[in-house]
Every structure is written in C-alpha cells, then in structure tokens.
C-alpha positions in Angstrom: 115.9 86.0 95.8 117.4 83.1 94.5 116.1 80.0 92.4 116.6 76.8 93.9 116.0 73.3 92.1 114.5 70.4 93.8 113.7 66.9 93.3 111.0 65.1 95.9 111.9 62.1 97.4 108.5 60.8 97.1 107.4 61.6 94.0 110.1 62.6 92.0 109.0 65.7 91.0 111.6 67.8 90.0 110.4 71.6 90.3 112.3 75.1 91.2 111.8 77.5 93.5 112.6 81.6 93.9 112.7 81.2 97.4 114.8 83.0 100.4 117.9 80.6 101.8 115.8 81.4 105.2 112.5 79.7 103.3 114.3 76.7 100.9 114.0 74.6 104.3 109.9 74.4 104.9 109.4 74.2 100.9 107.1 71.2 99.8 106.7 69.6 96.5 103.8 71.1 94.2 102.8 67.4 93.2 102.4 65.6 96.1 102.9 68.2 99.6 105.9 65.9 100.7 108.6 67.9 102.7 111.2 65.4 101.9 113.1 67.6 98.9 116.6 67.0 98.0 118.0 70.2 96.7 119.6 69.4 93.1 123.3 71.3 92.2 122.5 73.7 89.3 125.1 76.2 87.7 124.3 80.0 88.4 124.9 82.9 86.3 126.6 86.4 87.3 125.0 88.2 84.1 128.3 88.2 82.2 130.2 86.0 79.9 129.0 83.1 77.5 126.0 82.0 80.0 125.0 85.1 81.5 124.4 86.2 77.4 122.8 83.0 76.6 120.2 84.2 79.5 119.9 87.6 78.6 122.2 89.1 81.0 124.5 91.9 80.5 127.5 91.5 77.7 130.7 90.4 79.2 133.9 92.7 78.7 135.6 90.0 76.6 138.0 90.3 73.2 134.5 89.5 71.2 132.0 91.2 73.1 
C-alpha cells in the first residue's frame, strides 16, 4: 500500500497515511476527525538510485554503485 501525506483544512495537521488509493478518500485527520484533507505532493522512491539508498532501498546499477 502506498503512503499518502495530508494536511487538514481545519486544523492543519499535517499527518501520512499507508492507505489503499480505494481508502485515501474517507481518511480523517488524527487531531481533530475533520474529513476536509488536502492531499500534499510528496516525491516517491523506486528503491534505486541516490534516494532509494538514502531510504534503505536497493543499490542502484550506476558507475559508483
């Protein structure tokens, strides 16, 4: 499942969720219980390269390795 990042537009609670794409839709702030979420961008990683090291994914097949 995939993480998604939020922000309430109530509170402003920012918070993240590992939640289906079917589910992302009925998720509710953990601060307040407000519905009204804005779903924030956020970069994702594929496991390989510079970030997907930096998150303890697999190596990337690069010169440097």
């Amino acid at each position: 499942m995939p993480l998604f990042e939020f922000r309430c537009n109530e509170c402003q609670h920012q918070f993240t969720l590992l939640v289906s794409n079917a589910e992302k839709s009925s998720a509710v702030c953990p601060k307040c219980g407000s519905g009204n979420l804005k779903q924030l961008i956020t970069p994702f990683s594929t496991g390989k390269g510079f970030l997907g090291r930096l998150l303890g994914g697999s190596r990337g097949s690069g010169c440097c390795g």
